[in-house]
C-alpha positions as CSV (number, residue, x, y, z in Angstrom):
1,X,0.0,0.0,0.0
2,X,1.3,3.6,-1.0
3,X,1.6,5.5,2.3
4,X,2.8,8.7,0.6
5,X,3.9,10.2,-2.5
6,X,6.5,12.7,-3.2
7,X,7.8,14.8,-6.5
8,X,10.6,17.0,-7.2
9,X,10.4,19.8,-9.8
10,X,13.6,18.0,-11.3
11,X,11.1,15.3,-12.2
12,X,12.3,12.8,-9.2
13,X,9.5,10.9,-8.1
14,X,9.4,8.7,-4.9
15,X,6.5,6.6,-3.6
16,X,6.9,5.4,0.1
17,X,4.9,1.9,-0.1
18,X,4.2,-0.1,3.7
19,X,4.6,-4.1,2.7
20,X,3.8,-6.9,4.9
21,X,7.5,-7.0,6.1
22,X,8.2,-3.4,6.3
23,X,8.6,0.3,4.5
24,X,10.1,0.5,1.1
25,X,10.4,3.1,-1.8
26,X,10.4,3.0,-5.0
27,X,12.2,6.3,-6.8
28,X,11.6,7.1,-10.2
29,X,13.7,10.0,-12.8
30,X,11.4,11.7,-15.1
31,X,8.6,8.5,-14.6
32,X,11.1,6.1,-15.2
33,X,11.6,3.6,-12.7
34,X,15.0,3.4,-11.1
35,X,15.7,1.5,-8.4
36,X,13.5,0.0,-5.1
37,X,15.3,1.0,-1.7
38,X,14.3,-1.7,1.3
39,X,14.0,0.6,4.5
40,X,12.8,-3.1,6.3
41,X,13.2,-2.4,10.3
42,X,13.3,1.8,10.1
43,X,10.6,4.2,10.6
44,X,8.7,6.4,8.1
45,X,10.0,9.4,8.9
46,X,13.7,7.6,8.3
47,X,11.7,6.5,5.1
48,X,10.9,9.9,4.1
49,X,14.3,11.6,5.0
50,X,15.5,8.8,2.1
51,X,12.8,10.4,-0.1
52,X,13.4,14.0,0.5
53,X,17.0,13.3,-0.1
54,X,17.0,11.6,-3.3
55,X,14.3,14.0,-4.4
56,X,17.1,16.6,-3.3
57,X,19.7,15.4,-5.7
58,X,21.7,14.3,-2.0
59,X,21.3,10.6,-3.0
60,X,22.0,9.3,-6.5
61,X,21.2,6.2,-7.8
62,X,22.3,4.6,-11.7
63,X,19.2,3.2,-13.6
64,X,17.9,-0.3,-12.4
65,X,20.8,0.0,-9.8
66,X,20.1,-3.4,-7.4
67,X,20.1,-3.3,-3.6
C-alpha cells in the first residue's frame, strides 16, 4: 500500500509503499523507474528523509541499480 507520495520539480518521483514485512520506496527519474530501496526495520520518517534526499539530488542512484 502507498503510504505517501512525493515529487521534485527535477522530475524525481518517490513513492513510500508499507509491505507486509516493512517500508520500502520506490524512486523514479522523469517516470522512469530506477531502483526499489528496502527501508525493512526503520521508521517512516527515516523512510521519508530517504525520499526527500533523493528527491534533493543528496542521494543518486544509476538506472535499475540493485540493492
Amino acid at each position: 500500500m502507498i503510504i505517501s507520495r512525493m515529487g521534485s520539480k527535477e522530475g524525481r518521483n518517490s513513492e513510500i509503499r508499507q509491505t507486509d514485512e516493512g517500508l520500502e520506496i520506490d524512486m523514479y527519474d522523469q517516470d522512469r523507474f530506477i531502483k526499489t530501496v528496502d527501508l525493512k526495520g526503520h521508521n517512516i520518517h527515516y523512510a521519508k528523509s530517504v525520499a526527500e534526499n533523493y528527491l534533493a539530488g543528496i542521494i543518486n542512484y544509476s538506472d535499475n541499480e540493485q540493492g
